[in-house]
Backbone bond lengths (Angstrom), bond angles and torsions (degrees), N, CA, C in turn:
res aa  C-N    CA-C-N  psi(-1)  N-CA   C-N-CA  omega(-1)  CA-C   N-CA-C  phi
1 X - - - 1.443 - - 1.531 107.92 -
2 X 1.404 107.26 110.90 1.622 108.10 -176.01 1.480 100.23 -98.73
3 X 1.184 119.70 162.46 1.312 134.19 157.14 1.604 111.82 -53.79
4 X 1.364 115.80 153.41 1.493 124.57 171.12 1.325 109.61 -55.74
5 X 1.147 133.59 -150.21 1.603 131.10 177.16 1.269 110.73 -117.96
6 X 1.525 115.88 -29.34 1.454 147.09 157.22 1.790 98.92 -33.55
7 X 1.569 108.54 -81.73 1.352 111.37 -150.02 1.804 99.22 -94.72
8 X 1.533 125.11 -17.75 1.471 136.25 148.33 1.926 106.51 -26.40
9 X 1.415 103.77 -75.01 1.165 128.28 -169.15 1.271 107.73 -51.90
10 X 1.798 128.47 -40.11 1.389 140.08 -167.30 1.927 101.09 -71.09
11 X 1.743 88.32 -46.08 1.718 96.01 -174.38 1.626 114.01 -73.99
12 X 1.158 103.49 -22.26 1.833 98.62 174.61 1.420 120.97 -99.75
13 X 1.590 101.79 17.18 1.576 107.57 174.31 1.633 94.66 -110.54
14 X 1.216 97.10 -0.04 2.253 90.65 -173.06 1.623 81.25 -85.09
15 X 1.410 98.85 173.66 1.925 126.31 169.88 1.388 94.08 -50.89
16 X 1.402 94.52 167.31 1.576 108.47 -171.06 1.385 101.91 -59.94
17 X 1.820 98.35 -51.45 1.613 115.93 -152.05 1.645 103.42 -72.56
18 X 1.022 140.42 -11.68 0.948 147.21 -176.52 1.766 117.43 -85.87
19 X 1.835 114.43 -50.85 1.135 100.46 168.22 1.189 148.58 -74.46
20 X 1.192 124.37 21.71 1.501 146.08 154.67 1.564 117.07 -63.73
21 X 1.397 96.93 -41.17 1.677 99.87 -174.08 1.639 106.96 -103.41
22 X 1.253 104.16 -5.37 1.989 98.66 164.02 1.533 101.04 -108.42
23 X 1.227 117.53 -0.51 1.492 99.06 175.83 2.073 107.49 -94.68
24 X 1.102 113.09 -20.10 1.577 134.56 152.74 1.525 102.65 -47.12
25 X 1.316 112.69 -85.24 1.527 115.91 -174.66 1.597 113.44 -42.66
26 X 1.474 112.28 -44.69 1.555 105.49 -177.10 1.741 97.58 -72.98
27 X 1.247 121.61 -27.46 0.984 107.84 -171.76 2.006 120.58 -64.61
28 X 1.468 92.55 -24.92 1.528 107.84 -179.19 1.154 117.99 -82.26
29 X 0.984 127.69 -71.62 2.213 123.78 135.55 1.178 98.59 6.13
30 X 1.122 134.68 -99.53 1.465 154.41 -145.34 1.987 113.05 -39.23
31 X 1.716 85.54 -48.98 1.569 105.50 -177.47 1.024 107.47 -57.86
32 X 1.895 105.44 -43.95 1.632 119.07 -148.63 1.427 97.62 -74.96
33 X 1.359 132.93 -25.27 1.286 138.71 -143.79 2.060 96.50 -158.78
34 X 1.408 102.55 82.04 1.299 98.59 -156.07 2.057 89.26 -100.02
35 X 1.221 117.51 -15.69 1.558 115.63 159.18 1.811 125.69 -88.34
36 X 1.454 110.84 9.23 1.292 97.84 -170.37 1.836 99.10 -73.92
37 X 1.463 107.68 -158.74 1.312 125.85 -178.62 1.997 91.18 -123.86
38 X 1.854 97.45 135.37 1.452 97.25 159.21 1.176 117.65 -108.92
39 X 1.482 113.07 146.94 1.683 127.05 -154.98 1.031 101.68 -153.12
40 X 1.831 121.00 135.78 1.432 138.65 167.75 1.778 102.51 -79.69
41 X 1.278 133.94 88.42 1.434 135.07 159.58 1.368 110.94 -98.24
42 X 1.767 104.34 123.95 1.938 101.30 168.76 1.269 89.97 90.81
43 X 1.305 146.82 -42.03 1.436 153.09 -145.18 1.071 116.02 78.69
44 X 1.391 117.69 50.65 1.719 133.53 173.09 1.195 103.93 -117.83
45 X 1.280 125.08 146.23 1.784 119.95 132.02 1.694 137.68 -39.24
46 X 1.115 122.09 63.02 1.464 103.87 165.19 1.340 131.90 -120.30
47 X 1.330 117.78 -179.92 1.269 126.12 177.57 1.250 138.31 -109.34
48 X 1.501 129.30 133.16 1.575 133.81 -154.20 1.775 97.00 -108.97
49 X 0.864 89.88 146.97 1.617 119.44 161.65 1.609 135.21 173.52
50 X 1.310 99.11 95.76 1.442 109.45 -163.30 1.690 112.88 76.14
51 X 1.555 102.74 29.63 1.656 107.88 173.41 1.774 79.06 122.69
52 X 1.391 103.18 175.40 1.288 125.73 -176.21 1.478 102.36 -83.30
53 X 1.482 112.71 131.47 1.698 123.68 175.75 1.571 102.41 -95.30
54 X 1.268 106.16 -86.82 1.327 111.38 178.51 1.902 128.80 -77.13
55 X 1.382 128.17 -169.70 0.965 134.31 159.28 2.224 118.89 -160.50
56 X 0.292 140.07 104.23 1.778 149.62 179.79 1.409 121.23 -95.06
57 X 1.593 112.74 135.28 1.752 103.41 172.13 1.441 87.37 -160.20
58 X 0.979 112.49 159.52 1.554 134.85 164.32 1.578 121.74 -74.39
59 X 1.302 126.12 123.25 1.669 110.75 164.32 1.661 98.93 -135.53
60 X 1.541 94.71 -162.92 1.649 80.03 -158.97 1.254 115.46 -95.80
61 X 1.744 128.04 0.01 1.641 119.36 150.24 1.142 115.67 -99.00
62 X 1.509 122.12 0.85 1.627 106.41 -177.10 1.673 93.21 -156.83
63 X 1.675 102.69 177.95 1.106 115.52 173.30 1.933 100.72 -115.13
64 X 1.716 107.78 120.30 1.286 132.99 161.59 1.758 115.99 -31.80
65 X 1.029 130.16 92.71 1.548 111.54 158.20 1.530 109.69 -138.91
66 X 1.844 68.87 119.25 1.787 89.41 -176.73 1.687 115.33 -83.63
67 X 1.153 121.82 119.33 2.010 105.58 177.72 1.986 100.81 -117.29
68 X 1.346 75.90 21.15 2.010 60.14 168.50 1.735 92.97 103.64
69 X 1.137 112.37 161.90 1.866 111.13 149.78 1.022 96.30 -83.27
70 X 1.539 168.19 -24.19 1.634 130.82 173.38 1.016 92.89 -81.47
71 X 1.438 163.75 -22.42 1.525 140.56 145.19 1.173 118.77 -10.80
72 X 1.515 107.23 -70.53 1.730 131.54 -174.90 1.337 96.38 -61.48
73 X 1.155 127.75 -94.40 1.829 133.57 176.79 1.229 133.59 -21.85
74 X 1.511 115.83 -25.95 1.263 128.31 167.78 1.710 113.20 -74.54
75 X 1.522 99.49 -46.45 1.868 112.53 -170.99 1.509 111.08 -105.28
76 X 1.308 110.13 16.49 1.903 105.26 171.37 1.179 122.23 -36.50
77 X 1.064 96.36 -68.70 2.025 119.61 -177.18 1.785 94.51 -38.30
78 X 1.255 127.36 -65.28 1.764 132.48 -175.50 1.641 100.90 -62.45
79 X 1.477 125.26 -48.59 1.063 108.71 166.76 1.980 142.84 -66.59
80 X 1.478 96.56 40.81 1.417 96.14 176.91 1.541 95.60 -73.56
81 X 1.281 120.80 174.28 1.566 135.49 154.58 1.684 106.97 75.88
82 X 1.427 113.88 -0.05 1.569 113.44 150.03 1.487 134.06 -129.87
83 X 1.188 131.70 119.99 1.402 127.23 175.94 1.199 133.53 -16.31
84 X 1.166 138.71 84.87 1.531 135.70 -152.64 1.751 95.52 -126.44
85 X 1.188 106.67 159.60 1.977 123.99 161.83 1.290 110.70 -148.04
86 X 1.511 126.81 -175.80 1.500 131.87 -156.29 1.490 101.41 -49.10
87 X 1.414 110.41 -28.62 2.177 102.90 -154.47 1.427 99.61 -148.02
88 X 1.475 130.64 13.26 1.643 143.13 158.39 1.399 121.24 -138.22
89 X 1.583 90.19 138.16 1.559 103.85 160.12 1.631 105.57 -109.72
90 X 1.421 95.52 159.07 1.874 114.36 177.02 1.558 97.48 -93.95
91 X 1.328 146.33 158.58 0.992 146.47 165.80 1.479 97.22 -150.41
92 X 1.620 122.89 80.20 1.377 134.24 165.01 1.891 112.29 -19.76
93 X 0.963 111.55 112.29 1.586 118.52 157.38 1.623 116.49 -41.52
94 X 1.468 119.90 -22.63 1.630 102.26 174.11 1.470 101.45 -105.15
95 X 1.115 129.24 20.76 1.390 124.58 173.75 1.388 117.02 -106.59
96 X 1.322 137.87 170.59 1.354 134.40 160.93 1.454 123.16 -83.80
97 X 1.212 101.78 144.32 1.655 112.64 -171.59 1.514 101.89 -43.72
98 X 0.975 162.82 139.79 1.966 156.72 143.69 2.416 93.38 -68.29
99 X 1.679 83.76 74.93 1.110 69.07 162.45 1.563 143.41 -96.44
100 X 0.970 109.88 25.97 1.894 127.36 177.75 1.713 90.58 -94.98
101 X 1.087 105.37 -39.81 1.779 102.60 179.02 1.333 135.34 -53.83
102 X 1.734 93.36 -56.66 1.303 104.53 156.60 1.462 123.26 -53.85
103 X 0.866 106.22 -56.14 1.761 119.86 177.77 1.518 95.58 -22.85
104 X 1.141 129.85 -96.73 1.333 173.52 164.22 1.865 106.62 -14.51
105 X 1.273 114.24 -24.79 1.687 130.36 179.79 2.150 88.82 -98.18
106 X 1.302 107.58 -63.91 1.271 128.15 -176.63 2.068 100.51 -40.88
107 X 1.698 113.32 -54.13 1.046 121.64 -165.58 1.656 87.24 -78.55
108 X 1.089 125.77 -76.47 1.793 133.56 173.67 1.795 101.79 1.36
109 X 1.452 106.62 -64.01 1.517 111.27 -149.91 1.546 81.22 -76.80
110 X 1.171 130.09 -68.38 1.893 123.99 -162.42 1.409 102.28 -28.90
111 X 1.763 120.28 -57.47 1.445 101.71 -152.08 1.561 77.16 -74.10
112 X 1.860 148.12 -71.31 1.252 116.36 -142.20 1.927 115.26 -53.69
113 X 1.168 114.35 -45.68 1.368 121.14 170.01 2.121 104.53 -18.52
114 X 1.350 91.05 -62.57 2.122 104.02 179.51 1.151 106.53 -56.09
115 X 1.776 111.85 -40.58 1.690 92.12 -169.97 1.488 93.72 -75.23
116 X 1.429 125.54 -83.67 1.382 103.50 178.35 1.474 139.57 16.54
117 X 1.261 105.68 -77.78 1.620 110.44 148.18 1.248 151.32 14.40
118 X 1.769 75.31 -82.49 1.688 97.35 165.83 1.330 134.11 -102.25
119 X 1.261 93.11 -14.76 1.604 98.24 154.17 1.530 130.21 -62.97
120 X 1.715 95.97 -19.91 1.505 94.79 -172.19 1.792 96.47 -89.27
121 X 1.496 117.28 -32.14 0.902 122.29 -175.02 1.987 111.96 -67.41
122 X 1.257 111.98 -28.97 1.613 118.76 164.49 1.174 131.29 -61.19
123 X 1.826 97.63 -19.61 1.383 107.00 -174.23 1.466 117.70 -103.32
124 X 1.302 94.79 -1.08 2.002 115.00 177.66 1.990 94.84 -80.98
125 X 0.947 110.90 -66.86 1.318 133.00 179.85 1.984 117.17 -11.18
């Protein structure tokens, strides 16, 4: 599973040392959400489905992953022990990805993203 050419292109323009650990993260996204759409928004990597779920970027102590504030608000309590605010987490470059976490923020936003959806679609009706 390669990256699009879109968000490929974003990760082989970051530092060396860096695309190892966003090519992991897209790789975990990707699984978690194996029908979304990948999209450069803001000049990030993220992914749409039924509106934008995620968002990701590289800086130079951590890797960016944005899931929204109901991302954050939903998974506080799991997010002790990393730098987080209303609509980012920090995910330090010498640490390991928490990938069950991601998973689980990644899976979170799809189904609210659906209800959304259909709520908007109930409200056409």
């Amino acid at each position: 599973m390669e990256p699009n050419n879109i968000i490929k292109q974003y990760i082989d323009n970051q530092q060396v040392e860096f695309q190892k650990h966003l090519d992991e993260l897209y790789h975990i996204i990707k699984k978690s959400a194996p029908e979304s759409e990948e999209v450069i928004s803001y000049g990030m990597p993220a992914f749409k489905q039924n509106g934008i779920l995620v968002y990701f970027a590289a800086h130079k102590n951590h890797l960016g992953f944005y899931p929204t504030s109901s991302g954050i608000e939903n998974f506080r309590e799991e997010l002790t022990g990393y730098t987080f605010s209303k609509g980012a987490i920090q995910f330090p470059y010498d640490k390991p990805l928490p990938k069950k976490l991601i998973e689980k923020i990644v899976v979170f936003r799809i189904v609210e993203n659906l209800q959304k959806a259909e709520m908007r679609k109930k409200s056409k009706k």
